[in-house]
Structure formats: C-alpha cells, structure tokens
N, C-alpha and C positions, 0 to 999 in steps of 0.2 A: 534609527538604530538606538536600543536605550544600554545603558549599563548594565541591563540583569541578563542581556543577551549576549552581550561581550562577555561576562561573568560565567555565566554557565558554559559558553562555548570552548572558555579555557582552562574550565573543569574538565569536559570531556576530552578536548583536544592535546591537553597537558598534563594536569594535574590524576586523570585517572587514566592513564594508559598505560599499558606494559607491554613489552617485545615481545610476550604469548598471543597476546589478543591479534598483533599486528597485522597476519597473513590471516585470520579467519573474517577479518574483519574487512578486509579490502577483499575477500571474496564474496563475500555479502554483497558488495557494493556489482562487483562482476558479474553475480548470476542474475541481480533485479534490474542489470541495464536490457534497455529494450523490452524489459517486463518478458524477457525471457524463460524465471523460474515460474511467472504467473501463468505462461500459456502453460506450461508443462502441465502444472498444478490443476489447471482449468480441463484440461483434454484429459488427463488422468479421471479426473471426478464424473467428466462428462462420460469415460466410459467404464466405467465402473458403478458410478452412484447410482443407476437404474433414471426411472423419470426427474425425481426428485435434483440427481445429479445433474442430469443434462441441463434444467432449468437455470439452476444456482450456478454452471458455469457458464452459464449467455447471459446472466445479471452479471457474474462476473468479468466477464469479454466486455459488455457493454460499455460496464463504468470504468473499466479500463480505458477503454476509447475516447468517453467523455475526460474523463479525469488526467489524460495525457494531451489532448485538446487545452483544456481549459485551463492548466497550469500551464502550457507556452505562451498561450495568450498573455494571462496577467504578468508573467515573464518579462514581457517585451513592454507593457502599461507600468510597473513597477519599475525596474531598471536598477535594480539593489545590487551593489558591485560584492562578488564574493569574498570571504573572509580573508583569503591570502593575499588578497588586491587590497585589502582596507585595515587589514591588523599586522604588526609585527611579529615576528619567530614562530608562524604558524607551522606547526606538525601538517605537510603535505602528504598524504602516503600513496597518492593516485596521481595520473597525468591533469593537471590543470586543465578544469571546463571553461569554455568559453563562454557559454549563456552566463545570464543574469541570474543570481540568488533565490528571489523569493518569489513564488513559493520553489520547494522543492519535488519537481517534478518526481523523483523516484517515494520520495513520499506518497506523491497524492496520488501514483496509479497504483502502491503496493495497499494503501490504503480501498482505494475504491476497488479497486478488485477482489482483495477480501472482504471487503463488509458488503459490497452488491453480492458476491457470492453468499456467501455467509445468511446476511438479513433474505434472502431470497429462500433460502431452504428455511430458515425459523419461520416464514410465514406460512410456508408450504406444510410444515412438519410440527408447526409449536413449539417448538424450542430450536437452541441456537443446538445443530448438531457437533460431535467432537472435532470434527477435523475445522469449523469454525475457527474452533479459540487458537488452533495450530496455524490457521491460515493470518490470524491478530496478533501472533507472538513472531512473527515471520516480518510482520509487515512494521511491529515498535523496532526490532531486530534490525530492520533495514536500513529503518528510518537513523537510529540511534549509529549506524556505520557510516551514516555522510558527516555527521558533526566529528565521531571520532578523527576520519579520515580528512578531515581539513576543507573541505568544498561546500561546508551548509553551516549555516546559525541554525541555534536550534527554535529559533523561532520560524527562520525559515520549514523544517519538520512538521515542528506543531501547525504550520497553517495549511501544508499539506497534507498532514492529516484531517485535517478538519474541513476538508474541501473534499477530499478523498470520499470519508465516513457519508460526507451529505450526498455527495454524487450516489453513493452505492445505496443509499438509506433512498434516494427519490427511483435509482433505476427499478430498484424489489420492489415498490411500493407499484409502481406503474406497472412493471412488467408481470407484476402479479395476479394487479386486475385486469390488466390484458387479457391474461391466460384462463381467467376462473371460467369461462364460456368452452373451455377447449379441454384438453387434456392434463389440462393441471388439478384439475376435479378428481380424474381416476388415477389413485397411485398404482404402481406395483407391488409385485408381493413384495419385493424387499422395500419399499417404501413403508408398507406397514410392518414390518419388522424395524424398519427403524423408529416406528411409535412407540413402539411395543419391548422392544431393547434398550 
C-alpha cells in the first residue's frame, strides 16, 4: 500500500464529496453489481445493433466472464484488506464487502465488458463507434464510485481497469479472427450505414 494511494483515496472519499453526488453515486455502484447494467447494455446492442451489434456484445459477455473470473482469482492471491478495515474515519456509504481489495472486481468486468464490446465493433467497423465511448464513461463512472463510496483504493480501480481493457482488447482480437471465416465478413445494411454515418 504506498502513500499516493492512501492520498488520492481520501481525496475522493473525503475531501471531494458532497451530499448531492451521495445517492447517485452508490447507485452506480447498485446497477454495476452482478454486472447487471452491462447485460442490459449488451442485450440492448445485441438486438438492436444489427450483426455488427450482436458480435460486440458476445466480445462483450465474454470478457465479462473472463474479467469476473480473473479478478476473484487474484482476489484470493492478493489478500489486500479494504480500506475501512485498514484506514481511519473512512466515508462508508454502502454495506461492507467481504472479499479482498485488489483488484476491484466491478472495475475489471465494467471495464472488460466495455472495451471487449467496444474494441470488437472498431475492428469490425474501423472505428470506435459512439455508444463505445458511452459504454468507457460508464465504466471510469463506476469505477470512480467504489473509491468514492469507501470499498476500493484507487489503485485497486486502476488495476482493474487495466486488467479489464486487456481482457477485452485480447477477447476482439481473438474473437475477431474467429469470425473473419464466417459472418462477420458480410455486414448488414445498417452496418454499412454505420461506415457510412
């Protein structure tokens, strides 16, 4: 645990809080458990998005799967006691988790499930399409509500992101070239409409 981490965690936990953010902020933290708003978000795009959609939301499910996997694991290898357990006058604003700290789990699937989503359609489409960067401001959003709310260092976040980003970055990558044999070759018409818009 260094200083710059105890530091920033009581920036956000203390020193940058206010009673407006309080209830939007611990419902951030409600709708990303179980990775609940990511299936919505993923089933939405899957029937809506055309082929292009469906894909980007099975990169997305995927690395959600891996990236919920592989943060319990290192969970249980780590054993990082959370910040209310190991710092004084911590701002709680949610029921005390039981698991271990680092990484943080609602980080690394809001992460991998955006950016598998996400990096899945850019490769598909050539660019990162819009509801991408909606699905990256959702997932710093989420991220940035476990520190507030008292249950994560924010390093604990940041590794979850970045454990997140990789999972989602190797599931497109893979799942991409999986598919180039199959039907991920022929878009639909609104897939090239989304080239093309």
């Amino acid at each position: 645990m260094t200083d710059l981490n105890r530091f920033l965690f009581r920036l956000v936990n203390d020193a940058w809080t206010t009673p407006a953010l309080d209830p939007c902020l611990i419902l951030l933290g409600r709708i990303n458990d179980y990775g609940v708003v990511w299936l919505v978000l993923l089933g939405a795009l899957a029937a809506l998005g055309g082929k292009t959609g469906r894909w980007a939301a099975l990169g997305g499910l995927a690395a959600l799967v891996a990236g919920l996997a592989s943060s319990e694991v290192l969970k249980s290898l780590v054993m990082q006691p959370r910040p209310f357990l190991s710092l004084p006058d911590v701002r709680l604003l949610v029921s005390p988790p039981s698991s271990y700290s680092f990484p943080s789990v609602n980080a690394t699937y809001a992460f991998a499930a955006s950016s598998g989503a996400s990096l899945t359609a850019r490769r598909l489409l050539g660019r990162l399409p819009v509801w991408g960067w909606g699905f990256l401001a959702l997932a710093v959003a989420v991220s940035y509500s476990r520190v507030y709310v008292g249950v994560h260092y924010p390093g604990d976040v940041l590794g979850g992101a970045i454990i997140g980003t990789s999972i989602g970055w190797l599931v497109a990558s893979v799942g991409v070239g999986f598919g180039k044999d199959g039907a991920l070759e022929r878009p639909t018409i609104r897939d090239e409409g989304d080239r093309t818009g």
